[in-house]
ZAMARGU-4260 file (C-alpha; in steps of 0.2 Angstrom, whole numbers, plus 5000, padded with zeros to 4 digits):
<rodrens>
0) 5078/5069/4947 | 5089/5085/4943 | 5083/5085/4925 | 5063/5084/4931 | 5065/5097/4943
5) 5072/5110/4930 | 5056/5105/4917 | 5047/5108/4932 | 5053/5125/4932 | 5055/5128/4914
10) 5044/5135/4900 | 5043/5129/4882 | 5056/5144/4879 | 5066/5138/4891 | 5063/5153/4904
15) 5064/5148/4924 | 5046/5152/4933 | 5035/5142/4945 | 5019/5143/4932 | 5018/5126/4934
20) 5017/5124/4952 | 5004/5138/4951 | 4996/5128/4940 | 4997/5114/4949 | 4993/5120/4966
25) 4977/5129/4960 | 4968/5118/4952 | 4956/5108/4962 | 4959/5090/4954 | 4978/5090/4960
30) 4969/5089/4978 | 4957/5077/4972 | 4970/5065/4966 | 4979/5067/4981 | 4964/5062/4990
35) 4961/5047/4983 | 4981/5044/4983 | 4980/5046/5002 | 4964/5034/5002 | 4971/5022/4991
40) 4988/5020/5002 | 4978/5020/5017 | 4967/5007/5014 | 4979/4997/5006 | 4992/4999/5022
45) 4976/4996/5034 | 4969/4979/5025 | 4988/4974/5027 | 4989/4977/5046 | 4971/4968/5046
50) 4976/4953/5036 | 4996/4955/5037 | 4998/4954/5055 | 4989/4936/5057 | 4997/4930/5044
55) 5013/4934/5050 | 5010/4928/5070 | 5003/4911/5061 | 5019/4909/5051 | 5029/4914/5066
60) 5023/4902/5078 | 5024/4886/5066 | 5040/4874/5066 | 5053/4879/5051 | 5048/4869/5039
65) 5028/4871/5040 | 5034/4889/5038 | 5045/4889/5024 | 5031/4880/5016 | 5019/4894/5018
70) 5030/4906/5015 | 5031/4899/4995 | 5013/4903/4995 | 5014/4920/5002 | 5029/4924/4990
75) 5017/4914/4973 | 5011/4931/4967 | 5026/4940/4968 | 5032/4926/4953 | 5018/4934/4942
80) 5020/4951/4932 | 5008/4965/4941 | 5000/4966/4924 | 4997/4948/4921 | 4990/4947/4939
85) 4980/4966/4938 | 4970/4957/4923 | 4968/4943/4933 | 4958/4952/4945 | 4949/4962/4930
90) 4942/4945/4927 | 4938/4939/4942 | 4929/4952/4949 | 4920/4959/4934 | 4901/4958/4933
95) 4902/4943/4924 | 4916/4937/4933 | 4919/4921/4947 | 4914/4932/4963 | 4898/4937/4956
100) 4893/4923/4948 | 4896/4913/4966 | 4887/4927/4974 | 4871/4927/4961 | 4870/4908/4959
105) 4871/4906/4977 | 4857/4919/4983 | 4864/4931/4992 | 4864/4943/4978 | 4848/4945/4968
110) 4862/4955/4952 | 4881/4955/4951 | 4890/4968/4962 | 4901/4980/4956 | 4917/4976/4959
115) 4929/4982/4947 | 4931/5000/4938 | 4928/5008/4955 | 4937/5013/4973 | 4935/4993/4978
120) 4941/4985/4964 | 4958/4996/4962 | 4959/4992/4984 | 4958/4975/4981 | 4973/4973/4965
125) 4983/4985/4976 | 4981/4975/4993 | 4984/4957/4983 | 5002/4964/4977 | 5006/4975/4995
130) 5002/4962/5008 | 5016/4948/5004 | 5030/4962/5004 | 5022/4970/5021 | 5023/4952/5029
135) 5039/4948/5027 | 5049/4962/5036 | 5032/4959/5050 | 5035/4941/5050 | 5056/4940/5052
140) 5052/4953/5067 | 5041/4939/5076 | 5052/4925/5073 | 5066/4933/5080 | 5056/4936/5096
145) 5064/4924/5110 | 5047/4909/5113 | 5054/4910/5133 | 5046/4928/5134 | 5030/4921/5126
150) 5031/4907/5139 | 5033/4919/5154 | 5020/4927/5150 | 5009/4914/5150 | 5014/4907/5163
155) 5011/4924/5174 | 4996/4923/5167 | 4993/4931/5152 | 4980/4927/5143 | 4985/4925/5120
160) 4975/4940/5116 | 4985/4949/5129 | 5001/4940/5127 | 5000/4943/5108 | 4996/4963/5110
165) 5006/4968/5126 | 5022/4956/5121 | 5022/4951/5103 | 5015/4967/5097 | 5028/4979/5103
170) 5043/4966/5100 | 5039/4966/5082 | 5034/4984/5081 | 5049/4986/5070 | 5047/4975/5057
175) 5027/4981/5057 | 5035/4999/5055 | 5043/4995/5040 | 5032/4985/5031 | 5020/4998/5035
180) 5030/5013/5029 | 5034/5000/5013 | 5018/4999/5009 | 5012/5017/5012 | 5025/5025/5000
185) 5027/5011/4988 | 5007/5014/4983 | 5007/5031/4983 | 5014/5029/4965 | 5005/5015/4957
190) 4999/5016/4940 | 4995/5001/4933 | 4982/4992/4945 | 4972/5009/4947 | 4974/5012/4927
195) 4967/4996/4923 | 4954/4990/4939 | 4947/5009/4941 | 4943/5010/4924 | 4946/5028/4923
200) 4934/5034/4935 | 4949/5030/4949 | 4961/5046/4947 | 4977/5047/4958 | 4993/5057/4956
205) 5002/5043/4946 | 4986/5041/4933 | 4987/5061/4931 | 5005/5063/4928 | 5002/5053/4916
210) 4986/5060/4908 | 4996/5077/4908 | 5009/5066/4898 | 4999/5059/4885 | 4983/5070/4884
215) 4990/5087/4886 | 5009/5083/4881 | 5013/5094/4895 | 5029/5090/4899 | 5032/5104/4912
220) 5015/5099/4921 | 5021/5080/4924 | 5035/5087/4932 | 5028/5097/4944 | 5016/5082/4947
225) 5032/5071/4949 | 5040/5084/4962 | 5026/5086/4971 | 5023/5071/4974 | 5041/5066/4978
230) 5038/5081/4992 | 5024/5070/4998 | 5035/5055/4999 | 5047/5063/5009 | 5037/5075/5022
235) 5028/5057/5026 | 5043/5047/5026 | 5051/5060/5038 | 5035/5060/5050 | 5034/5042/5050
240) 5051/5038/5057 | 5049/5054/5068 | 5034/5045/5076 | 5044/5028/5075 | 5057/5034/5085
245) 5047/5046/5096 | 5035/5028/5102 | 5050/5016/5100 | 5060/5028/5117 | 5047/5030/5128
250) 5049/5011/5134 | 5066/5014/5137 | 5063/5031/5145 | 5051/5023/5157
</rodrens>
């Protein structure tokens, strides 16, 4: 980290200056990627609570052993290389790929839909890999949560929609915190599913550091992408367990 930050500062005669962070902070494609990034993360940390949550409640109400079993196929894609996986989905969503060709022979598509080489595409790979790693921390927060405080609250009345989000909800906000926080930071430096499922035409920080890298052999560039993004990482890391905390003490304050 010591030796990107001084390339961040250095020239190619070795003198100290902050030409690349003038660089960087001027040009209106470092804010572009950062765009996407943040709409990248974001969707990807939203389709986890949307499909994560469930999953993890479903998982958390079942006896041991149907759980453990369910659990192997929550963990299967995490036995596969991202790559193998990232082409997987390259395949499977591509023009002339299973999806479409289920959604053209069926009708409800007149010509295949694109899927891949775009926003959607690179979503979907990044979710597929995210959501397994944001259950688990979501799902050992529920099964820890004492069933006799479920059944009080049935039996006062509680309907499950309001059993699940006034009891079940905050008890496992922990666990929901971090696989959040997990899922936000850890994607805001993927590479490989947006290098190969956006085609190109999908540009975030990671696929620019690397552009600067290989195009432009900009050394002192890349750097200054790498710090900056490392700032990002933190400022958000920081705010995210400020607002933890601040939410996690006003039960106990009241």
């Amino acid at each position: 980290m010591f030796w990107i930050l001084q390339q961040s500062l250095a020239t190619a005669r070795g003198d100290i200056t902050l030409v690349n962070y003038t660089a960087l902070l001027t040009n209106g494609l470092t804010w572009r990627s950062l765009l996407v990034t943040l709409e990248l993360s974001g969707g990807t940390l939203l389709c986890c609570l949307v499909l994560g949550i469930p999953l993890a409640f479903l998982l958390a109400s079942t006896s041991p052993r149907t759980a453990s079993r369910l659990m192997v196929l929550v963990l299967l894609p995490l036995w596969t290389s991202i790559l193998v996986r990232t082409y997987g989905w390259l395949v499977i969503l591509r023009r002339d790929g299973l999806i479409n060709d289920l959604l053209v022979g069926s009708g409800l598509v007149s010509e295949p839909v694109p899927l891949v080489y775009n926003f959607t595409g690179t979503l979907i790979g990044m979710v597929h890999y995210m959501l397994p790693i944001f259950v688990l921390p979501t799902y050992a927060a529920m099964r820890d949560i004492d069933g006799n405080v479920i059944r009080a609250a049935a039996s006062m009345g509680a309907s499950l929609w309001h059993c699940f989000r006034t009891v079940i909800l905050p008890l496992a906000f922990g666990g929901i915190a971090s696989g959040s926080v997990i899922v936000f930071v850890y994607t805001l430096g993927f590479f490989i599913t947006p290098a190969i499922l956006g085609g190109g035409r999908i540009s975030p920080i990671a696929i620019r550091i690397d552009r600067t890298l290989s195009t432009l052999q900009d050394w002192g560039g890349a750097a200054a992408f790498g710090v900056f993004l490392l700032l990002i990482v933190a400022v958000l890391g920081v705010t995210a367990l400020g607002a933890a905390r601040l939410i996690r003490s006003k039960p106990a304050a009241d």
